[in-house]
C-alpha positions as CSV (number, residue, x, y, z in Angstrom):
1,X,-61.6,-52.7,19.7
2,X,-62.4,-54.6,16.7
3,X,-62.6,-52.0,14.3
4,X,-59.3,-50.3,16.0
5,X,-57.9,-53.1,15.3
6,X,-58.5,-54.0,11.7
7,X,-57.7,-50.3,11.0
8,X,-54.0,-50.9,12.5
9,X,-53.9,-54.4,10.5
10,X,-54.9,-51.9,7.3
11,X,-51.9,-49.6,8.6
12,X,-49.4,-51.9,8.4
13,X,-50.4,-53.9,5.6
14,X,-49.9,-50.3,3.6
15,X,-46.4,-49.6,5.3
16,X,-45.6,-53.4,4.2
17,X,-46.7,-53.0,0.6
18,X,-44.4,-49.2,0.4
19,X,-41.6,-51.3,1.6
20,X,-41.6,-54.2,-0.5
21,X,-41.6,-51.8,-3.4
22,X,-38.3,-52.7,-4.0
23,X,-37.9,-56.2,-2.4
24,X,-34.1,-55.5,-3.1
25,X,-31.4,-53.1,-3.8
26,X,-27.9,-53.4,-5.8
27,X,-26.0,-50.5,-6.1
28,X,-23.3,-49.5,-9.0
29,X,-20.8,-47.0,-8.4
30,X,-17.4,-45.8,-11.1
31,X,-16.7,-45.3,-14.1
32,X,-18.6,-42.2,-16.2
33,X,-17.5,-44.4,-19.2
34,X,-20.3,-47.4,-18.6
35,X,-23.3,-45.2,-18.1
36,X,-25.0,-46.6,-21.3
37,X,-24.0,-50.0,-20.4
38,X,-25.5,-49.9,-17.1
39,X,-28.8,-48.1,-18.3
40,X,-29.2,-50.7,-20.3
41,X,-28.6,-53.5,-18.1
42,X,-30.6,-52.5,-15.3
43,X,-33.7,-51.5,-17.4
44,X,-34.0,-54.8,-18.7
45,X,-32.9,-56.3,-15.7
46,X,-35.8,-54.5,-14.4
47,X,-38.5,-55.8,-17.0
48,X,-38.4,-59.1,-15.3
49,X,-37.2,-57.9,-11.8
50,X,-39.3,-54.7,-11.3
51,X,-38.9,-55.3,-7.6
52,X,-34.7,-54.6,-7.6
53,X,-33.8,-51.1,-7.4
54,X,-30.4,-50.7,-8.8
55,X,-28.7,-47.4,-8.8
56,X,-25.5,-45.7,-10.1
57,X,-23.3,-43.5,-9.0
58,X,-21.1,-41.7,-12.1
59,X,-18.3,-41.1,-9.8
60,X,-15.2,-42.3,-11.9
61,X,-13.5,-45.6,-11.9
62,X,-10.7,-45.2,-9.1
63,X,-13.6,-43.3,-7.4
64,X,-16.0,-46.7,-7.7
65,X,-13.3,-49.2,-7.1
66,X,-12.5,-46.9,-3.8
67,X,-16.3,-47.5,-3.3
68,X,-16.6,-51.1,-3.1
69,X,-13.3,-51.2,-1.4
70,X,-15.1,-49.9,1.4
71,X,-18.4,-51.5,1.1
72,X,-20.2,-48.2,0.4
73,X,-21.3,-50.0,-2.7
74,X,-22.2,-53.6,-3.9
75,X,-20.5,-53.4,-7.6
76,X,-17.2,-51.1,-8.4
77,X,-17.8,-50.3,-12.7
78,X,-14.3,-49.5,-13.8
79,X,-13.1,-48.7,-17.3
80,X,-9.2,-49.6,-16.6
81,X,-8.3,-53.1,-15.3
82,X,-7.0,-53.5,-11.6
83,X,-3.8,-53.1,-10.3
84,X,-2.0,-55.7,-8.6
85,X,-2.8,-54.4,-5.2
86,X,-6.2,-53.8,-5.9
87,X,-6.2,-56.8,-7.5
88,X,-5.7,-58.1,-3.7
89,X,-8.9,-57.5,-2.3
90,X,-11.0,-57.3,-5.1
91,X,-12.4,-59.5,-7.7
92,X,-12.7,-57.9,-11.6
93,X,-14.3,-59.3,-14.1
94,X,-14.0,-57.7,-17.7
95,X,-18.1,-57.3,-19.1
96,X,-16.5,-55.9,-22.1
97,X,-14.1,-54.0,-24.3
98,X,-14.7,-50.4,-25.3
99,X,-12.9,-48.3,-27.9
100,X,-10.9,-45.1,-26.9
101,X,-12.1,-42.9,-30.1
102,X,-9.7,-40.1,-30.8
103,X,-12.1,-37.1,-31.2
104,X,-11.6,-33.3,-33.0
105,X,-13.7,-30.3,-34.0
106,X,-16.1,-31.7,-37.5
107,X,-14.6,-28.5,-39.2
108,X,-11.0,-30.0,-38.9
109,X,-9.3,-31.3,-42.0
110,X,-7.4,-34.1,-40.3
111,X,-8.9,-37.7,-40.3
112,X,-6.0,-40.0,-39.5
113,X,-3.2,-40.0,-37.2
114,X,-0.3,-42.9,-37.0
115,X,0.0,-44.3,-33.1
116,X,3.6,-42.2,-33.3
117,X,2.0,-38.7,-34.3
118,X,-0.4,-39.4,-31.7
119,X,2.2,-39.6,-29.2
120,X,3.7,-37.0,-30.0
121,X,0.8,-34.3,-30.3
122,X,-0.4,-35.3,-26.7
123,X,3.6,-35.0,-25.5
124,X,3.4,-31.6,-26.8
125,X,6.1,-32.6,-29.8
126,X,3.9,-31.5,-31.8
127,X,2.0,-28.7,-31.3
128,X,0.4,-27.4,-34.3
129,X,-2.0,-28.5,-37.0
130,X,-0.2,-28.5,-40.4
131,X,2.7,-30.8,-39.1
132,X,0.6,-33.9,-39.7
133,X,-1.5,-32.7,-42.7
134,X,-3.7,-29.7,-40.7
135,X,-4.1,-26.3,-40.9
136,X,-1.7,-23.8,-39.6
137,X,-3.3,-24.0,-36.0
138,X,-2.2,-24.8,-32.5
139,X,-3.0,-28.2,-31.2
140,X,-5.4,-27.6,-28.1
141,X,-5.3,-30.8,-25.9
142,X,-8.2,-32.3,-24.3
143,X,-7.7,-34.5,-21.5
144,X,-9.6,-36.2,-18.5
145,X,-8.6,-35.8,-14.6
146,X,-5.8,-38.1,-13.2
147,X,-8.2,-41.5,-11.5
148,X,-10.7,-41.7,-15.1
149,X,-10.3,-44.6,-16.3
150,X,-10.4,-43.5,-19.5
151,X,-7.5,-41.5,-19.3
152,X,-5.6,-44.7,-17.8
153,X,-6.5,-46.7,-20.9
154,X,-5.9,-43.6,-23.4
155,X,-2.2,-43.0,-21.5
156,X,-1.3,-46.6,-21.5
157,X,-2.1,-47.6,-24.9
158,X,0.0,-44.7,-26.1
159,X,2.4,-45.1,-24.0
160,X,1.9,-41.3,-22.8
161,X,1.7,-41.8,-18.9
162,X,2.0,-38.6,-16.8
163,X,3.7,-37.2,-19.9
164,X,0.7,-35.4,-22.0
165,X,1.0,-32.0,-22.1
166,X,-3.3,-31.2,-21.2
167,X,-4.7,-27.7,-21.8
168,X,-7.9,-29.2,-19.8
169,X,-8.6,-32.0,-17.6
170,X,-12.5,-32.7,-17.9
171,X,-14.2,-34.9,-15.0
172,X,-16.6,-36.8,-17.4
173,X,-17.2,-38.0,-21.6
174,X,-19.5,-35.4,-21.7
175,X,-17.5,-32.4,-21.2
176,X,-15.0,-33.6,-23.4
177,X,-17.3,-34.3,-26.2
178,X,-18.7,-30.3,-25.5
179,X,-15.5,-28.7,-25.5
180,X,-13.9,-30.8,-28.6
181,X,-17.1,-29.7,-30.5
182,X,-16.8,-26.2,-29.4
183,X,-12.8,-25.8,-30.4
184,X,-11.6,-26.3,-33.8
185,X,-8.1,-26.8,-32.7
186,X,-8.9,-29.3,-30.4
187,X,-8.4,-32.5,-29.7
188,X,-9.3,-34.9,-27.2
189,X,-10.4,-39.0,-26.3
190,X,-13.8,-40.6,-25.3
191,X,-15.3,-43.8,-25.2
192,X,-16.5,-44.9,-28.8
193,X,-19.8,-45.3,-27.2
194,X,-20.6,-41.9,-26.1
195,X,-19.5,-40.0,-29.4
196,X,-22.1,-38.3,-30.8
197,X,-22.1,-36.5,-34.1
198,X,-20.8,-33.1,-32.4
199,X,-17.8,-34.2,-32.8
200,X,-15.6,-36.3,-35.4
201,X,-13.7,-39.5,-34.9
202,X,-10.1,-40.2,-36.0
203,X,-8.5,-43.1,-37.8
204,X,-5.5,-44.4,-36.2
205,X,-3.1,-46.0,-37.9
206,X,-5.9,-46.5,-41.3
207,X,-8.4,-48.0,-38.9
208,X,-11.8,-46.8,-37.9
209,X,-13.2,-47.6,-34.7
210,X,-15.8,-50.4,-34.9
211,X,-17.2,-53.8,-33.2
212,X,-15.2,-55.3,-35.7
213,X,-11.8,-53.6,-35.3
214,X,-12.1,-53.7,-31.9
215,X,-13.4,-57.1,-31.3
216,X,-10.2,-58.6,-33.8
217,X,-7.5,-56.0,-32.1
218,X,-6.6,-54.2,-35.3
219,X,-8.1,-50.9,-33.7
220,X,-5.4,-50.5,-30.6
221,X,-6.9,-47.9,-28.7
222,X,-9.1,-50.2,-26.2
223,X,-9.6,-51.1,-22.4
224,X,-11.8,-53.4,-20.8
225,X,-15.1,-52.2,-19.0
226,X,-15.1,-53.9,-15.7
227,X,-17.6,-55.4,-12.4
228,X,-15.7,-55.3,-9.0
229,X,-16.8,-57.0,-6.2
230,X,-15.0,-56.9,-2.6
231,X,-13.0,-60.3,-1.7
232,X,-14.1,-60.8,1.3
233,X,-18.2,-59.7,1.2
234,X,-20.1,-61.9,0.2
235,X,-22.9,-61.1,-2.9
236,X,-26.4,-60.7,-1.2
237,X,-29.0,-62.9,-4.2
238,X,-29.8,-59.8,-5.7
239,X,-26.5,-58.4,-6.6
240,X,-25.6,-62.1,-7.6
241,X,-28.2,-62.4,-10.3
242,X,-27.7,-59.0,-11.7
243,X,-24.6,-59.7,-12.7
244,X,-25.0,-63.4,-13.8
245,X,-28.2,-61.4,-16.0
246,X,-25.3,-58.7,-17.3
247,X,-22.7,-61.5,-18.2
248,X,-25.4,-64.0,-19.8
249,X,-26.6,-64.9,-23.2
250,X,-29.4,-62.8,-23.1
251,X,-26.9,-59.6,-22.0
252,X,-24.7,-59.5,-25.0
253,X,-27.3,-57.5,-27.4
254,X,-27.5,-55.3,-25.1
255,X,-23.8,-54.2,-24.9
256,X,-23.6,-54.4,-28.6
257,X,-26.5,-51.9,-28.4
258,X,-24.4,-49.9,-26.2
259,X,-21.9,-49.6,-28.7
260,X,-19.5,-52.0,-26.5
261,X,-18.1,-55.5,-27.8
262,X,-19.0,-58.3,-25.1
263,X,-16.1,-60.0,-23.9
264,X,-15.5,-63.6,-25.2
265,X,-16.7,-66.2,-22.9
């Protein structure tokens, strides 16, 4: 009996241990846009809290906000700010502000486009190359689907909403970023973050994207990066200090590394 029973004690003790692998869990869900951020949040967050298990969900930011609307996550990431009646029933709070970098094929001549050319290439105004300095080629316009966020902020800022004339609609940065690097007559938008060198970055208006441009406004294409937490759930400890840890001190680096500019406290 004894030894049946110190062999159940050793049982449990081993289903105990598996289950406090992860004493807790906080779960991210939105915008395809913050993937770096979050990575790097939640793997340092992890150094000191190897115990959390946080996971995320690249689902798009109307997508994540729907998400912890309905408490099928703890913490909405969106890369557009809140409407008013979203703004209802959730709180935002802006981790930082990314730059929208206007993005064409390295072999394309073009390296800077005024905010009204611009407008008028993704209106379909104008719709070939040489008219702002190019070669005589069509424009081929890059897009993402209607609920990114980063089409929000793109559309917005230009002042382009449910006007651009898109040949695609891509569901994430990344298949933007192939298909602009794969098309010299195309042209699309991505978060400054995720550009790699497949692919070459505008000016707009003279100004290169940068901490500094962004951080001091001169560089206009922007939107916030924002946490969303339902109103009316309350934050279990875990989710709690995550995002104290992602809005500290100790943080900001971080986002910098990400190639985001931490928002002024």
């Amino acid at each position: 009996m004894i030894s049946k029973f110190v062999k159940n004690c050793a049982a449990l003790s081993v289903i105990a241990l598996s289950i406090s692998a992860y004493a807790g869990t906080v779960s991210t869900d939105g915008s395809t846009s913050m993937e770096k951020v979050i990575g790097m949040l939640s793997e340092s967050y992890n150094n000191a809290h190897s115990d959390v298990n946080i996971t995320y969900n690249p689902t798009g930011s109307s997508a994540g906000i729907s998400s912890v609307s309905e408490g099928r996550s703890d913490i909405g990431l969106s890369s557009r700010s809140l409407n008013d009646a979203e703004k209802k029933l959730l709180n935002d709070m802006v981790l930082a502000y990314d730059g929208i970098a206007v993005v064409v094929n390295p072999k394309n001549e073009v390296s800077d486009l005024s905010d009204e050319q611009l407008k008028k290439m993704f209106t379909g105004e104008i719709k070939n190359w040489k008219e702002v300095g190019g070669a005589d080629r069509p424009v081929v316009l890059i897009g993402r689907e209607a609920g990114s966020g980063t089409r929000d902020g793109f559309e917005s800022v230009t002042d382009t909403k449910e006007k651009c004339q898109y040949r695609q609609e891509l569901t994430s940065t990344g298949d933007v970023i192939t298909t602009v690097s794969t098309n010299e007559n195309a042209i699309g938008y991505a978060s400054v973050s995720s550009v790699s060198k497949k692919v070459k970055m505008l000016k707009i208006n003279g100004v290169a994207a940068s901490d500094a441009s962004i951080k001091d406004g001169s560089y206009k294409l922007q939107r916030p990066f924002v946490m969303v937490t339902k109103r009316d759930r309350e934050l279990n400890s875990d989710v709690r200090k995550f995002i104290d840890f992602a809005f500290s001190d100790d943080a900001a680096p971080l986002l910098i590394r990400a190639g985001v500019v931490p928002a002024a406290k």
